[in-house]
PLY file of the C-alpha trace (Angstrom):
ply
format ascii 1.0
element vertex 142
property float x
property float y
property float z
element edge 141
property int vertex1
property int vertex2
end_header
-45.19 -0.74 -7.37
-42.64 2.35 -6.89
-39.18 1.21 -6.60
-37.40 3.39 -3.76
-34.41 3.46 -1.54
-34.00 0.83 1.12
-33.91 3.06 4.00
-32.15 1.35 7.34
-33.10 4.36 9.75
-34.86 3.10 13.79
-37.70 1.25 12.83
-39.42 4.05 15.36
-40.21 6.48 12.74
-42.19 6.42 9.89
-40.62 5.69 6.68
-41.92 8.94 5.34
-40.48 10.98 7.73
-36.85 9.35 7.98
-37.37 9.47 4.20
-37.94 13.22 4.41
-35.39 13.97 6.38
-32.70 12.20 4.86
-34.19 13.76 1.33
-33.64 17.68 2.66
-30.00 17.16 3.77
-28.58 15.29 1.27
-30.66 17.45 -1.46
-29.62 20.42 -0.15
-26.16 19.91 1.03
-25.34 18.53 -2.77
-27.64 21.25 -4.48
-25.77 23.98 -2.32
-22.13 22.65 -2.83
-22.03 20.79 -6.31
-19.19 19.16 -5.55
-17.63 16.00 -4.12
-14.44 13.93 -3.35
-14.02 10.97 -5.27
-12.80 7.85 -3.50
-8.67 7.47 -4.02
-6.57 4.16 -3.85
-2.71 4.41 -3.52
-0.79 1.70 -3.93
3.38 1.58 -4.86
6.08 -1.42 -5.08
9.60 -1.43 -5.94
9.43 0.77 -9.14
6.03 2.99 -9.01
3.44 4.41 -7.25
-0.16 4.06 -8.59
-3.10 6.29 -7.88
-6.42 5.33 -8.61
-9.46 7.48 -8.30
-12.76 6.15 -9.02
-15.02 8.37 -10.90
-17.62 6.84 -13.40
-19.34 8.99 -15.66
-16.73 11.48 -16.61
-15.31 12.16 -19.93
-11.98 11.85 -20.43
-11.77 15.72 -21.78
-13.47 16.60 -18.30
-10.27 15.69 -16.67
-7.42 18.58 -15.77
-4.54 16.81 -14.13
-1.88 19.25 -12.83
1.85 19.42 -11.35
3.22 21.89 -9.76
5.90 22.71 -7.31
5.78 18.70 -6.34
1.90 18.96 -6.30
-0.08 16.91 -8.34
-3.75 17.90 -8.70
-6.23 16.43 -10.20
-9.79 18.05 -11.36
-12.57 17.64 -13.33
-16.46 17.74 -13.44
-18.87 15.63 -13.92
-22.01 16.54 -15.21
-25.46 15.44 -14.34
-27.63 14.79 -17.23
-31.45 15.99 -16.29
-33.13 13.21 -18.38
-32.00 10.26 -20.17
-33.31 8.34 -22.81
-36.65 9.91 -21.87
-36.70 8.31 -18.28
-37.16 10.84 -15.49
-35.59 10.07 -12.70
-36.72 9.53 -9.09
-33.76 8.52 -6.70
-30.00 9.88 -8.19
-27.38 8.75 -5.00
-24.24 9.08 -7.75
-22.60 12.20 -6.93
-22.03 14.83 -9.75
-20.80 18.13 -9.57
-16.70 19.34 -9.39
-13.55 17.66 -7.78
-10.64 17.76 -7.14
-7.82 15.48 -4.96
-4.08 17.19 -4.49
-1.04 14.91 -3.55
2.07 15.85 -2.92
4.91 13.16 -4.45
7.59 12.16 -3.18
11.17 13.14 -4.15
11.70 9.95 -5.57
8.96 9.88 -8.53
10.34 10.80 -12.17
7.42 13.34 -12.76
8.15 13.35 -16.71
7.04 10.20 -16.86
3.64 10.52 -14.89
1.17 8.81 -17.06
-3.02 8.41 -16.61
-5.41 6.37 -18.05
-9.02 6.08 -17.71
-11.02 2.99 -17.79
-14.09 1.44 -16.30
-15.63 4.58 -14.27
-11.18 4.39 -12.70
-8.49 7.16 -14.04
-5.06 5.13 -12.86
-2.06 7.56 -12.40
1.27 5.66 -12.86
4.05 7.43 -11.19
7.50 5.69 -12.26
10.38 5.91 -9.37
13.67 6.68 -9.74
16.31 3.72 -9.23
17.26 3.83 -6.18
21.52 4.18 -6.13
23.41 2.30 -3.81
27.07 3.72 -2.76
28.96 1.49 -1.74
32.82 1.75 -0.94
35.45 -0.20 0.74
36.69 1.05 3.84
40.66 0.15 4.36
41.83 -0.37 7.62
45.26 1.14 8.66
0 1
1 2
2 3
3 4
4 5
5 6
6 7
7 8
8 9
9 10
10 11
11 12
12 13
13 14
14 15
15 16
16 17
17 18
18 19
19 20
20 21
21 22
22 23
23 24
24 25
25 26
26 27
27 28
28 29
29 30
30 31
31 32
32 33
33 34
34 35
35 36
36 37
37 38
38 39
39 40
40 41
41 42
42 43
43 44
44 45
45 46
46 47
47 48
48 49
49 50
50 51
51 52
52 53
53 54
54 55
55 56
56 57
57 58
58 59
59 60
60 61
61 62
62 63
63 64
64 65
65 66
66 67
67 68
68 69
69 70
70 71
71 72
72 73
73 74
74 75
75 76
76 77
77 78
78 79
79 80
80 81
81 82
82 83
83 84
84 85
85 86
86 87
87 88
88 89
89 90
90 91
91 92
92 93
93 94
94 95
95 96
96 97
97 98
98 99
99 100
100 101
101 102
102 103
103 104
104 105
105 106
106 107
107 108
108 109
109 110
110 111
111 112
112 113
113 114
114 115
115 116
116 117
117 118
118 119
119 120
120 121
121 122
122 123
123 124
124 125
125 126
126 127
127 128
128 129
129 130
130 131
131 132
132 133
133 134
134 135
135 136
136 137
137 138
138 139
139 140
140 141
């Protein structure tokens, strides 16, 4: 038994033709562009922002995170291995290839003290905001 992709296209055509179809666009649009845009998750609260991008695979050292002029870019590649661990492989939907995602921040983040991690297949930006000051005065009246 061959273990393939559940394909959900009209029952109408033939699984080998939907099959083919689907296998020359996606094959060629990837193979042609060798890139992709990871998925991104931006969340803030009271004292930081947080940015998450979901990329498994990559090494940390494939990672170029950048800031400049209040735009923060981040880069990388990740690399698709041909074979692995001897297996050949007959269906690859991860994507591989370059990325990159470009924000711009807000006036309120303290950019020198951005800091990333990268865990589980997730690099997590943490983007500390400045306290916020609160003038306050009292207002005599004459």
């Amino acid at each position: 038994m061959k273990l393939v992709r559940y394909n959900q296209m009209d029952p109408q055509f033939p699984a080998s033709f939907s099959g083919l179809l689907d296998r020359i666009f996606s094959d060629s649009l990837g193979a042609a562009l060798k890139q992709f845009t990871p998925a991104v998750d931006i969340a803030e609260d009271d004292k930081i922002y947080e940015i998450h991008l979901s990329v498994p695979g990559v090494k940390k050292s494939d990672f170029q995170i950048q800031l400049q002029d209040g735009k923060l870019t981040i880069s990388g590649e990740r690399k698709m291995e041909e074979k692995k661990d001897g297996k050949n492989f007959h269906s690859l939907e991860t994507q591989f290839g370059s990325f990159a995602r470009s924000f711009f921040l807000p006036e309120d983040v303290m950019t020198e003290k951005i800091e990333a991690t990268y865990e589980d297949g997730v690099l997590k930006l943490i983007l500390p905001k400045r306290e916020k000051k609160v003038a306050s005065s009292t207002i005599v009246v004459k």
